[in-house]
C-alpha positions as CSV (number, residue, x, y, z in Angstrom):
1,X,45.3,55.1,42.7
2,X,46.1,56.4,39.3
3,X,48.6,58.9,40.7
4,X,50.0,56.4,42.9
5,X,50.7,53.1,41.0
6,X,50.9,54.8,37.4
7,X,51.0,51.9,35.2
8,X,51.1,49.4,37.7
9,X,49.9,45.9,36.7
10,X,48.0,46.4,40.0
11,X,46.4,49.3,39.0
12,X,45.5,47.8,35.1
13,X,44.0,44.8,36.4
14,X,41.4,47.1,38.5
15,X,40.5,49.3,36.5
16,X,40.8,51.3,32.9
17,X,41.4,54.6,31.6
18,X,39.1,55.5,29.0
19,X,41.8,55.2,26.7
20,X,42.4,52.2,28.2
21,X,39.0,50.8,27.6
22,X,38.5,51.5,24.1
23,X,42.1,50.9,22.7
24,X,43.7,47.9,25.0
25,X,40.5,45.8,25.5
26,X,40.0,43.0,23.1
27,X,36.7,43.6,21.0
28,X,34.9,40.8,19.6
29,X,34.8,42.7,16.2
30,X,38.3,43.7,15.7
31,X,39.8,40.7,17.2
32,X,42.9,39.9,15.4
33,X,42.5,41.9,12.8
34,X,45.2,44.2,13.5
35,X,43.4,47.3,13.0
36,X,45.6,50.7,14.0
37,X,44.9,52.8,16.8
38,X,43.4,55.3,13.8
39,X,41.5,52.3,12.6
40,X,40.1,51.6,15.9
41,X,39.1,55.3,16.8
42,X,36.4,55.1,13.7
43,X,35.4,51.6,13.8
44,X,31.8,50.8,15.0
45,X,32.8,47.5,16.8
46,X,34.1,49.1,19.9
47,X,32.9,51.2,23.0
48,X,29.5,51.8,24.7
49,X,27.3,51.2,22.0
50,X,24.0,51.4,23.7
51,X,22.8,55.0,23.7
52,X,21.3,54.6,27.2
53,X,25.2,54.4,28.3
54,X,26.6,52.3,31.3
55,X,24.5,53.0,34.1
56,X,26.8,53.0,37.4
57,X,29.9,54.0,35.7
58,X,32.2,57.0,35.6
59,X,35.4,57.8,33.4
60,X,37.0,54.9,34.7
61,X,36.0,51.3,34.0
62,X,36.1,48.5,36.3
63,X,38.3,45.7,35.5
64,X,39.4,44.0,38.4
65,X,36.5,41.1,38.3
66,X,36.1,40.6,34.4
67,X,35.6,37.1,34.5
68,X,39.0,35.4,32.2
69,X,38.1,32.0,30.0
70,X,39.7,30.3,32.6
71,X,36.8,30.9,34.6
72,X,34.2,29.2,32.5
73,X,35.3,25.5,33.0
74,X,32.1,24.1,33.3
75,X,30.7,25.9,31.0
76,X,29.1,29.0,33.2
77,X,30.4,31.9,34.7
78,X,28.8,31.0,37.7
79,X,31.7,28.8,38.8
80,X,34.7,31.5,38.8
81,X,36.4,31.5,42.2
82,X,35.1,33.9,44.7
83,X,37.4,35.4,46.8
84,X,37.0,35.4,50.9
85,X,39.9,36.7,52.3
86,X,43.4,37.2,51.0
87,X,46.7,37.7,52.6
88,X,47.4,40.9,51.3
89,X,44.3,42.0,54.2
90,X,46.5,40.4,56.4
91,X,49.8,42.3,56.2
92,X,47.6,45.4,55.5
93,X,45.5,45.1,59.4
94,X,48.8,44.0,61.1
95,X,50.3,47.0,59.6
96,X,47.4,48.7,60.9
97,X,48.1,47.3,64.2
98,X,51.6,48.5,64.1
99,X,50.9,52.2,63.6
100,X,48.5,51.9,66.4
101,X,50.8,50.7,69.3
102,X,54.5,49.9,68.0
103,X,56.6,49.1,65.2
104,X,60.0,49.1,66.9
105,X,61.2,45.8,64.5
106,X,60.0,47.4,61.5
107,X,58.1,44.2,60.7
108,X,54.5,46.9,60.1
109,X,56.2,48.7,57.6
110,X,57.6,45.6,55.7
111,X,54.2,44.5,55.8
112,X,53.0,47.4,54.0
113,X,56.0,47.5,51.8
114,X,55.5,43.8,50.7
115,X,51.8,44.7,49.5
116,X,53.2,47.9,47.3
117,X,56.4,46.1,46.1
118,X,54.1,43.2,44.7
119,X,51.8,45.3,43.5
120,X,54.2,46.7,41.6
121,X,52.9,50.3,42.7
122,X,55.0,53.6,41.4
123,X,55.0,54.1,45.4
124,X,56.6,52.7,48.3
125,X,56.5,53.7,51.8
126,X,59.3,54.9,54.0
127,X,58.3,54.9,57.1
128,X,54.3,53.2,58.9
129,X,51.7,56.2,58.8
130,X,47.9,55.1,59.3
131,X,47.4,57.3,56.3
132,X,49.6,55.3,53.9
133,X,47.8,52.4,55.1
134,X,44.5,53.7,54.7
135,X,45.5,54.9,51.0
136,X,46.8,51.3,50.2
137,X,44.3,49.5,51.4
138,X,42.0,51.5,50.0
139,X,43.9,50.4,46.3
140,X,44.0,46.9,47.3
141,X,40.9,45.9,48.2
142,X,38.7,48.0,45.9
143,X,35.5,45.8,45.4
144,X,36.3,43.3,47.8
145,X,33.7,44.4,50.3
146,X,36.2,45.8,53.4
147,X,35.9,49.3,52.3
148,X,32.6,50.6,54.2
149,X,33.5,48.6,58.0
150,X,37.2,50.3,57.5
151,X,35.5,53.6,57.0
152,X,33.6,52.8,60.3
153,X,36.4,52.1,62.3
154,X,38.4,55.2,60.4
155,X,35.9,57.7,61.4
156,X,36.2,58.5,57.6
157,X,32.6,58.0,56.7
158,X,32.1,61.5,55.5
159,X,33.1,60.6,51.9
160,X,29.6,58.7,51.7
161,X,27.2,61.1,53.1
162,X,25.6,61.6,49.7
163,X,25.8,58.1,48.2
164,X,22.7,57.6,46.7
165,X,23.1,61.2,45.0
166,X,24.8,62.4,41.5
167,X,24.4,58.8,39.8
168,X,27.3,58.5,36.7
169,X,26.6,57.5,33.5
170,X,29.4,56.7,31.0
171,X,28.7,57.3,27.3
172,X,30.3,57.6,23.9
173,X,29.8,60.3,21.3
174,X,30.5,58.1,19.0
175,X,27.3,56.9,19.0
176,X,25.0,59.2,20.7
177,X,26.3,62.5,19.1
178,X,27.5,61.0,15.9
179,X,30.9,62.3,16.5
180,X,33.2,60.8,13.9
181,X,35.6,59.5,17.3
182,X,34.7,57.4,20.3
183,X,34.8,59.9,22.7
184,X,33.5,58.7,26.2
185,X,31.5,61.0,28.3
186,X,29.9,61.0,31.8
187,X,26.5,62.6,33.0
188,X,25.1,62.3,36.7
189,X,21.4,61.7,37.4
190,X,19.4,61.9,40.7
191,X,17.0,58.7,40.3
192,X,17.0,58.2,43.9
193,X,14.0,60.4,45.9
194,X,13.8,60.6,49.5
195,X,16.3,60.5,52.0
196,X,19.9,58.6,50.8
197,X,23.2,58.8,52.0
198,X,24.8,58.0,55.4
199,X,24.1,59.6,59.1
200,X,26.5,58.8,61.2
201,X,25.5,57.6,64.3
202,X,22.6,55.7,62.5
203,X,24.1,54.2,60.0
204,X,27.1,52.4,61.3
205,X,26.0,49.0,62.4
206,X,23.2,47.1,60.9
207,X,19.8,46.9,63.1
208,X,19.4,43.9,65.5
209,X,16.9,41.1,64.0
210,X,13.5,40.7,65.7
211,X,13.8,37.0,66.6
212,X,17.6,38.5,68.6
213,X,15.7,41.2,70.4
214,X,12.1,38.8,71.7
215,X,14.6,36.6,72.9
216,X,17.1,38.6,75.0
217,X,15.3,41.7,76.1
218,X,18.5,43.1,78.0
219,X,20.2,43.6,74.0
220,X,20.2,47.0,73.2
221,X,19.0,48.1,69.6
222,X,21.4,49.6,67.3
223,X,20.4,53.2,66.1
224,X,19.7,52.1,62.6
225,X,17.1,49.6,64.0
226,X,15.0,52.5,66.1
């Protein structure tokens, strides 16, 4: 996504650099105080400052649902909107649709088109291939919760055989080695023992409930339920 939006306003509001992260963020401590970029690199009021680093996270930084202030108007975070579905999802499957049986008026590829060119994405298609659709869905619902059933339907779901595995953890040298610059850093663990990851042919569909199955003996089991 990086390579494909660039700078994209798209691309900032989902997630950072680690550049990004420790010199555009607004930090309580150096809020409006004008402090240099030089200023900045040697202050103690920004980055990671626990030394157990940021469990989960890599060398980029997830931005996309940082709640705003507009968010808190009654006074939690609990009441920012939650998104359900979105039209960009819609232009996205009927594009889908398109490269799948026909796109003689073009109306697929304007579909896609209209998701990039709002996006504001360093990219934009030229003709409807499944794998520009994949790729752009795949940068415009990040975290939204389509990704794994799109995967499914794909066939792609070799990419998460081994989730569960190599666990990042983002941290910065400024604070755990004493380097005299934040200087952000990632290490994997294994925490996980036992079997992880997906098998396909297992793994796709979630198991039937009991109460479904004693009630209608003729429904067949999913795999992941056996």
């Amino acid at each position: 996504m990086l390579a494909n939006d660039g700078d994209s306003y798209r691309r900032k509001s989902t997630f950072l650099t680690a550049d990004e992260f420790l010199y555009e963020m607004e930090w309580n401590g150096t809020k409006d105080k004008g402090l240099t970029r030089a200023q900045l690199e040697t202050s103690d009021q920004i980055g990671i400052k626990d030394k157990t680093g940021l469990y989960g996270v890599g060398e980029y930084f997830a931005n996309k649902f940082v709640a705003w202030k507009e968010d808190n108007t009654k006074g939690s975070w609990g009441f920012k909107n939650l998104t359900i579905f979105r039209y960009a999802e819609v232009l996205l499957m009927y594009a889908e649709a398109c490269v799948q049986t026909d796109d003689a008026d073009g109306l697929g590829l304007q579909c896609l088109q209209d998701v990039q060119n709002r996006a504001g994405s360093d990219y934009v298609s030229t003709q409807l291939t499944l794998e520009d659709v994949k790729k752009e869905k795949s940068f415009e619902m990040w975290l939204e919760g389509v990704r794994f059933p799109d995967m499914v339907r794909w066939g792609d779901t070799d990419g998460v055989k081994d989730n569960g595995k190599n666990i990042p953890t983002a941290y910065d040298a400024f604070f755990t080695k004493g380097e005299p610059k934040h200087r952000i850093y990632v290490e994997y663990s294994n925490p996980n023992s036992g079997t992880t990851g997906f098998i396909k042919g297992k793994h796709e569909y979630f198991a039937f409930p009991f109460d479904a199955i004693s009630v209608n003996p003729n429904l067949k089991q999913n795999p992941s339920g056996e």
